[in-house]
C-alpha positions as CSV (number, residue, x, y, z in Angstrom):
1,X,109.7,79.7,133.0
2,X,106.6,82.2,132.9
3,X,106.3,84.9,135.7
4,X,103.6,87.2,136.6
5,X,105.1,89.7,134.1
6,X,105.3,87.2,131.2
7,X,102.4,87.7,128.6
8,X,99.8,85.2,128.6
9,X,99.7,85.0,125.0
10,X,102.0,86.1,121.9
11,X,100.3,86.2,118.9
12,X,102.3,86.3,115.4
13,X,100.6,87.6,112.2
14,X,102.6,87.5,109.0
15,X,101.2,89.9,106.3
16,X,101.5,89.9,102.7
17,X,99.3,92.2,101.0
18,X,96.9,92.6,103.7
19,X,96.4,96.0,104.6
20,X,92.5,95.6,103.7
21,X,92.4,92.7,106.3
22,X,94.7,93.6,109.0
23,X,92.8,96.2,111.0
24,X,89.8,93.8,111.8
25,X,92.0,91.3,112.4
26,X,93.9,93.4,115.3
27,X,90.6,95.4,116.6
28,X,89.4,91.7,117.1
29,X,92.3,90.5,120.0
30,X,92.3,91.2,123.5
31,X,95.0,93.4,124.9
32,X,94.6,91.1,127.9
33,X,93.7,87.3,129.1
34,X,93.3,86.8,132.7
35,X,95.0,89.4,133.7
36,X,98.1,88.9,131.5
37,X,99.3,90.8,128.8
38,X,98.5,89.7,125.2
39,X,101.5,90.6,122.8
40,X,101.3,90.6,119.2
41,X,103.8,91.0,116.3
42,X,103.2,91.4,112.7
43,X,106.0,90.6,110.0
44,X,105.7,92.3,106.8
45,X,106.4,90.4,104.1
46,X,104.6,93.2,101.8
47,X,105.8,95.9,102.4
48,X,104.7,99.4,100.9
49,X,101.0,97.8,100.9
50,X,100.0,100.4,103.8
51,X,100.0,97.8,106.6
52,X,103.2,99.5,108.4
53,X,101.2,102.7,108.6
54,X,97.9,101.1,109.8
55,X,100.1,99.4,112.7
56,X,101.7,102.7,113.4
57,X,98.6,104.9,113.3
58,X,96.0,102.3,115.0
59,X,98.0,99.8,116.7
60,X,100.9,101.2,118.0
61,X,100.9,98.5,120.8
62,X,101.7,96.1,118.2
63,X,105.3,95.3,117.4
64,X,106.0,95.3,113.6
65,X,109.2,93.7,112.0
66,X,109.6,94.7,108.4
67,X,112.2,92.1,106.6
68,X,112.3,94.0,103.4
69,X,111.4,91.0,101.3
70,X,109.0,88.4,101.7
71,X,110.2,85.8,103.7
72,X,107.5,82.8,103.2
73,X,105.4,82.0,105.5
74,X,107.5,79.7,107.6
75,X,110.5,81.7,107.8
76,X,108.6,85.0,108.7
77,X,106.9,82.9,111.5
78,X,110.3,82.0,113.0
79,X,111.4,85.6,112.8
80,X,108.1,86.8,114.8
81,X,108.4,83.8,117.4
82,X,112.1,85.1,117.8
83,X,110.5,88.6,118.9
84,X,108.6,87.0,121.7
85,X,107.9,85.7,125.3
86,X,104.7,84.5,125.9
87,X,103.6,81.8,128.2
88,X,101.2,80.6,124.5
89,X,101.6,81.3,121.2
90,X,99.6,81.9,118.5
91,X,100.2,81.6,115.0
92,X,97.4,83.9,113.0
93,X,96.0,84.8,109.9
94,X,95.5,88.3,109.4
95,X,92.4,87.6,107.5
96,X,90.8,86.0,110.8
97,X,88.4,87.7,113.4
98,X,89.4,86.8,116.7
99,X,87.0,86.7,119.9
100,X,87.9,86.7,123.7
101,X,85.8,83.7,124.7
102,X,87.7,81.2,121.7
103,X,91.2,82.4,122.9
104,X,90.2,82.0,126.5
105,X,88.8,77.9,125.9
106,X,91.4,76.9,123.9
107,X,94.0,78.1,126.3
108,X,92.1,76.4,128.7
109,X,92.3,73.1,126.7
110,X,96.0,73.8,126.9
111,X,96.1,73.9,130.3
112,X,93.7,71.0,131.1
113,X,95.9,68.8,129.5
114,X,99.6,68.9,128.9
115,X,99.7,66.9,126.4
116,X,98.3,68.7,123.8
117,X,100.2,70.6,121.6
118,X,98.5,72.4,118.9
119,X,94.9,72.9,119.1
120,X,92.3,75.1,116.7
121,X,88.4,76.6,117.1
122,X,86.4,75.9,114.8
123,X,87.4,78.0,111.9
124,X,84.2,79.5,109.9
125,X,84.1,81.6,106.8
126,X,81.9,84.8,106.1
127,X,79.3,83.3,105.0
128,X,79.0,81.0,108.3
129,X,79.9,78.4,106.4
130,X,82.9,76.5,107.9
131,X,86.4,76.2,107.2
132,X,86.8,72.1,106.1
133,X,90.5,72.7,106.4
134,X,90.5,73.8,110.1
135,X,90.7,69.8,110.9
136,X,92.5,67.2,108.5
137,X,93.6,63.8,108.7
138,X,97.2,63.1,107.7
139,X,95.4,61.9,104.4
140,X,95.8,58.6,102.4
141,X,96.4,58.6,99.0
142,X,92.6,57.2,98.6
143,X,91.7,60.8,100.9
144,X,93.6,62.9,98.6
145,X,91.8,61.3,95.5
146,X,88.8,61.4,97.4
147,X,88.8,65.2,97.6
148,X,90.3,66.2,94.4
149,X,87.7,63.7,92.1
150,X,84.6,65.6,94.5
151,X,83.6,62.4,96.1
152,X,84.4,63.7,99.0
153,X,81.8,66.7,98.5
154,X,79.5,64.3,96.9
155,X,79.3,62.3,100.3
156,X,80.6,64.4,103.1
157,X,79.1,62.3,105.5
158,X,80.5,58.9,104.8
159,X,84.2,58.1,106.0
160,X,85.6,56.4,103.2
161,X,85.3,58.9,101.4
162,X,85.5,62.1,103.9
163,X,88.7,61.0,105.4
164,X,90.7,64.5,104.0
165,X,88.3,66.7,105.8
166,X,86.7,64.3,108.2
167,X,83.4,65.6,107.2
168,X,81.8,62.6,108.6
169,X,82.6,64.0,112.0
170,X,80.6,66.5,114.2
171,X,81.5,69.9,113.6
172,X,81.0,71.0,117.5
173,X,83.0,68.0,118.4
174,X,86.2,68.2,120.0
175,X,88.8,65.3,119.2
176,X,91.8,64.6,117.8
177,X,93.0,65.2,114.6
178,X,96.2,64.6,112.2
179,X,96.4,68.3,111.3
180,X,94.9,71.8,111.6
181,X,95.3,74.9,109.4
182,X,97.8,77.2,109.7
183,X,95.6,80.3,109.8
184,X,95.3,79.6,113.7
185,X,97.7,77.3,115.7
186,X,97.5,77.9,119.3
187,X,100.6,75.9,120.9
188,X,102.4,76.1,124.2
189,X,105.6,77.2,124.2
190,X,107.2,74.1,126.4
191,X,106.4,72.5,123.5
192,X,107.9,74.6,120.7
193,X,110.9,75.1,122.5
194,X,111.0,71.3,122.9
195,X,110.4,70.9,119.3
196,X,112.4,73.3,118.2
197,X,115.6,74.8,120.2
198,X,116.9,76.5,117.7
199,X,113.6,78.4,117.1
200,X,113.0,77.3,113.7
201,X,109.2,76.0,114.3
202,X,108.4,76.3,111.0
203,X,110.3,74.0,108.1
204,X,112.3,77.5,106.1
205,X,112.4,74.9,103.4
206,X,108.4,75.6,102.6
207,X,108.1,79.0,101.2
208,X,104.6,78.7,101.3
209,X,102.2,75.8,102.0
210,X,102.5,72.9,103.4
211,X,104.2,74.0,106.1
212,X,101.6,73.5,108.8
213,X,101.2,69.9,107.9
214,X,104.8,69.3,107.9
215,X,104.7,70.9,111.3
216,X,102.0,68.9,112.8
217,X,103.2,66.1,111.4
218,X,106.3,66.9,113.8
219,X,104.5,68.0,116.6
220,X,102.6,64.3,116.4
221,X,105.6,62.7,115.7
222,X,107.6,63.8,119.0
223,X,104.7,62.4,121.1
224,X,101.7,65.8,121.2
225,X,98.2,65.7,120.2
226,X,96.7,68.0,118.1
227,X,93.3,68.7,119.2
228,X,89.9,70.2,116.9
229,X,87.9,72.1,119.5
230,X,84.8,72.6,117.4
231,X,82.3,74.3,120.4
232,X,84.2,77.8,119.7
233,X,84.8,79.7,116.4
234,X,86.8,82.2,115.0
235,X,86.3,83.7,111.5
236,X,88.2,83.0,108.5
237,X,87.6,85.5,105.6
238,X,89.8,83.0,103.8
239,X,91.1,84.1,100.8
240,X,90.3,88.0,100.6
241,X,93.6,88.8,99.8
242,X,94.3,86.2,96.8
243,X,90.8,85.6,95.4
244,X,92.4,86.3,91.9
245,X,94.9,83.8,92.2
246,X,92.9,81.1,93.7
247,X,93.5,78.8,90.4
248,X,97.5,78.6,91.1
249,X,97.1,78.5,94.8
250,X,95.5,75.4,94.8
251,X,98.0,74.1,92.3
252,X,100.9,75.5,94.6
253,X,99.0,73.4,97.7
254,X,99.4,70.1,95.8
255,X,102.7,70.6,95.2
256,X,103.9,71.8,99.0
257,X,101.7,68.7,99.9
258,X,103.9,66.3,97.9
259,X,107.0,68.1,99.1
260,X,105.3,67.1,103.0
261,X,104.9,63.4,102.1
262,X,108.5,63.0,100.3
263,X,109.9,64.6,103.3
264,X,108.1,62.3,106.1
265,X,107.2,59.2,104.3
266,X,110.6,58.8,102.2
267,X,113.6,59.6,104.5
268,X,116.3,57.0,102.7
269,X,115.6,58.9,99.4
270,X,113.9,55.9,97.3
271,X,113.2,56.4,93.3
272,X,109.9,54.2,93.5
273,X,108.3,56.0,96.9
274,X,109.3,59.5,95.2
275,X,107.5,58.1,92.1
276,X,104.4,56.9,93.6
277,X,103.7,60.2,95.4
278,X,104.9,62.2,92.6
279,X,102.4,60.5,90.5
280,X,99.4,60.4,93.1
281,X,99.7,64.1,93.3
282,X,100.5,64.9,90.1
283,X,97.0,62.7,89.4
284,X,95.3,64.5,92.2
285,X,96.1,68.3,90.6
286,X,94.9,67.1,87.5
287,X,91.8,65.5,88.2
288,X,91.4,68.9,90.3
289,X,92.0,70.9,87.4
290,X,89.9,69.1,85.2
291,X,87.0,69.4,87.7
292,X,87.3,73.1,88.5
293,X,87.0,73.7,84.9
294,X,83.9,71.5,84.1
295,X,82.6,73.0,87.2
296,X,83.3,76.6,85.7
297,X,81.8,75.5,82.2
298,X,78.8,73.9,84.1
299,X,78.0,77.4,86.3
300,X,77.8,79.0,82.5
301,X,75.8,77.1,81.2
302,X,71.9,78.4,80.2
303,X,69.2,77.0,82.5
C-alpha cells in the first residue's frame, strides 16, 4: 500500500552501450509528479561504456546497479524493479526523451480506470515520424506476412493488411491494443505484483526481444487492458545505439517472436504447431531479408 512518502513513479532504464543516449534521456524526467517523488534506476548491462560515470557526475539522484555482465533485457528489468517502491512503474528506453505532461496523462489513464494495465504515448522518432511499433496487435500469421512482404507499407491504411501495426487506425486515438513496445511501459504496480509475486515481470527466458509481447500477452491474459494513448508523445531516437547492427536485429526480432508464439500458442508441446510457426517465421525473415536487400540494391541504383 502507497503512502505519502512512497514515490509516485519508479522508472527503470537498462543500458547497454548507451552512454551517448543516457544523459538526454535522464535531463528529460521529472524529479517530481504531483508532489511525489519520481525514482529512477539504471542497470548497466555495459559496463565500462562511460554511463556509470555520467550517473555519478550528473545524476547522482539516480540509483545505478552495475551486474557486471549483461543480463538481457528482461532479467535486468527484474533486477531494477527489485530496487524499487513506487506507487507506478515505468519501464524506459534510455534512448527516449521524456516530457512531464505524457507522464502526468498516462498516469492519469491509470488512475481513471483500474483496469488497465500497461498503457504507452504515442512513441515518435527524431524525425517526427512515429514509432509503428508503439501499438501492435497480437498479429496473425497473415499480419506478420503482411509486414514482412511490405504490403503492409504499400497500404498502411487498409486493415487487412495493416493488422501488425494497425496503421489503419488514428494515430491521436486512444484504444486498445494487443501490445505496445517495450521502450515505454507504464504499469501499476497492483498489477505487476499480481502478475508476478515473485518479481520476475519480465520472462528471464528472453535475453533480448520478444519479451514485451510475451509480457503483454500475460498481462491480457490475466484479465488487464493494454491501452495506446496516442494524444501525448514521447520521443524515441530508436536505434542510436545499434544502427550498425540493424540487419541481425531484425533477424533476432523474428526469432524472439517465434519463441513468443511457441510459448503462448503451443503449451502441450505439438510437432505440427511447432512446425507451422517455425516455418511462417522462418518464411517471414526471409521474405524480409530478400526485401531489405532489393530495397538496398534499388536505393543504388542511377536515376
Amino acid at each position: 500500500m502507497s503512502t505519502p512518502n512512497t514515490p509516485l513513479l519508479s522508472v527503470i532504464i537498462v543500458a547497454y552501450r548507451s552512454a551517448g543516449e543516457i544523459a538526454g534521456c535522464l535531463a528529460s524526467l521529472p524529479r517530481r509528479l504531483e508532489g511525489r517523488d519520481v525514482e529512477v534506476v539504471v542497470v548497466d548491462n555495459g559496463p565500462g561504456d562511460g554511463t556509470a560515470e555520467i550517473l555519478r557526475t550528473q545524476f547522482p539522484w539516480v540509483t545505478g546497479v552495475v551486474p557486471g555482465t549483461n543480463l538481457g533485457f528482461g532479467r535486468a528489468n527484474n533486477l531494477g524493479y527489485a530496487q524499487t517502491r513506487g506507487e507506478f512503474v515505468l519501464f524506459l528506453n534510455p534512448d527516449t526523451v521524456s516530457n512531464e505532461a505524457a507522464l502526468a496523462h498516462c498516469l492519469g489513464r491509470l488512475r481513471a480506470d483500474d483496469r488497465i494495465g500497461l498503457v504507452s504515448p504515442r512513441l515518435v522518432l527524431a524525425d517526427g515520424t512515429m514509432d509503428l511499433a508503439c501499438r501492435r496487435s497480437i498479429p496473425t500469421l497473415w499480419d506478420g506476412f503482411c509486414r514482412a512482404s511490405g504490403l503492409a507499407a504499400a497500404f498502411p491504411r487498409t486493415a487487412w493488411f495493416a493488422g501488425y501495426n494497425l496503421t489503419h487506425l488514428p494515430p491521436d486515438g486512444t484504444y486498445e491494443v494487443g501490445a505496445i513496445n517495450g521502450a515505454c511501459l507504464l504499469a501499476p504496480r497492483r498489477m505487476l505484483a499480481a502478475l508476478a509475486p515473485d518479481g520476475r515481470v519480465f520472462d528471464e527466458n528472453f535475453f533480448m526481444y520478444g519479451d514485451d509481447l510475451d509480457l503483454c500477452l500475460r498481462v491480457a491474459r490475466a484479465g488487464w487492458k493494454i491501452v495506446y494513448d496516442g494524444r501525448v508523445t514521447l520521443i524515441h531516437l530508436k536505434g542510436v545505439s545499434v544502427a550498425q547492427e540493424r540487419a541481425a536485429m531484425a533477424q533476432a526480432i523474428f526469432d524472439a517472436n517465434r519463441d513468443v508464439y511457441l510459448k503462448h500458442f503451443n503449451p502441450r508441446g505439438s510437432a505440427l504447431v511447432r512446425w507451422k510457426y517455425t516455418a511462417a517465421f522462418g518464411a517471414w525473415k526471409t521474405v524480409a531479408r530478400w526485401r531489405a536487400a532489393w530495397r538496398g540494391h534499388r536505393q543504388v541504383r542511377p536515376l
